[in-house]
C-alpha positions as CSV (number, residue, x, y, z in Angstrom):
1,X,101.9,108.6,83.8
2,X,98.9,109.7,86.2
3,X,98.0,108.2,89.2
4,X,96.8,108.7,92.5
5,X,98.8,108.7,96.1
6,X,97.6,105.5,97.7
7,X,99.9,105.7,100.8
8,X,102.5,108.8,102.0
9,X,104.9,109.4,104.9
10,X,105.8,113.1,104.3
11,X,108.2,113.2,107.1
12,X,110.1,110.2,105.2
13,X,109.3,111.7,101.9
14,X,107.8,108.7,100.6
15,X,105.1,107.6,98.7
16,X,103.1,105.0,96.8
17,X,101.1,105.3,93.8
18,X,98.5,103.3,91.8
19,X,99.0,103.9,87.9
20,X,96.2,104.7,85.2
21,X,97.1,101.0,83.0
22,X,96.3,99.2,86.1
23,X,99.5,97.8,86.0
24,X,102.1,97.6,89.0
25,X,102.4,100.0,91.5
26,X,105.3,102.9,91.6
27,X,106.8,103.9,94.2
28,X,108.2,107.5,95.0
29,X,111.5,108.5,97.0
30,X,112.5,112.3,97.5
31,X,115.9,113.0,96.8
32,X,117.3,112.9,100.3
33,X,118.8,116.8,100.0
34,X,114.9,117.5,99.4
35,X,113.4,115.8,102.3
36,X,110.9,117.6,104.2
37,X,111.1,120.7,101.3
38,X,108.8,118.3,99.0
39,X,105.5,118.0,97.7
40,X,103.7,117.0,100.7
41,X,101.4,114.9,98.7
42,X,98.2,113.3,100.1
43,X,96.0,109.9,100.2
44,X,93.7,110.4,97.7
45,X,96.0,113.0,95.3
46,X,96.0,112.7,91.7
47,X,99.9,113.0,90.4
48,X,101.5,113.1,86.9
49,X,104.9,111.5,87.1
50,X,107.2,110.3,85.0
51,X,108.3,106.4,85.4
52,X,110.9,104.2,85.1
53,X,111.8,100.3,86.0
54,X,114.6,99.0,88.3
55,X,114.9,95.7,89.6
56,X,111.7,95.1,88.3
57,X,109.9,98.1,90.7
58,X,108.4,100.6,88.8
59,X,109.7,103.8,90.4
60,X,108.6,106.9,90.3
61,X,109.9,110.7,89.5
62,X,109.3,114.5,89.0
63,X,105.8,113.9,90.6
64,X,103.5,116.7,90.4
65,X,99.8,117.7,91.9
66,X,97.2,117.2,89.4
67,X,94.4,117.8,92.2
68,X,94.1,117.1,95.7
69,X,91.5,114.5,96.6
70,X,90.5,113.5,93.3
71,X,90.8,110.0,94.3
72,X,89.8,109.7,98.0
73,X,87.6,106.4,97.7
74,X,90.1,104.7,95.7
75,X,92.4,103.4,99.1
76,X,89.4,102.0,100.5
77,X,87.8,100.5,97.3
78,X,91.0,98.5,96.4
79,X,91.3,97.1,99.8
80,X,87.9,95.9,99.2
């Protein structure tokens, strides 16, 4: 799946993205052995990860940098 990083908390290694079907968001945990070593990915970031559904959140994993700031506008445009 690509998306783009809508919201991130580094520190917490956390992160939320909006998915290319328009379809629910995913959300993204680091590993807890890996936080603070991750990605360090930004508002606005376009990511390729792979997904998967639990509890009916779609959850995010193996997320990688497609390009920084490909999306910038896209926070402020779907708040709207």
């Amino acid at each position: 799946m690509i998306g783009v990083v809508l919201w991130s908390d580094n520190s917490a290694g956390k992160a939320v993205f909006w998915c290319e079907d328009h379809g629910d968001l995913a959300y993204y945990e680091e590993p807890i052995v890996q936080i603070g070593c991750g990605s360090g990915f930004d508002t606005g970031d376009m990511v390729q990860f792979d997904i998967s559904v639990h509890r009916k959140l779609r959850i995010a994993g193996n997320p990688r940098l497609v390009q920084e700031n490909a999306g910038g506008h896209l926070p402020d445009a779907l708040r709207g």
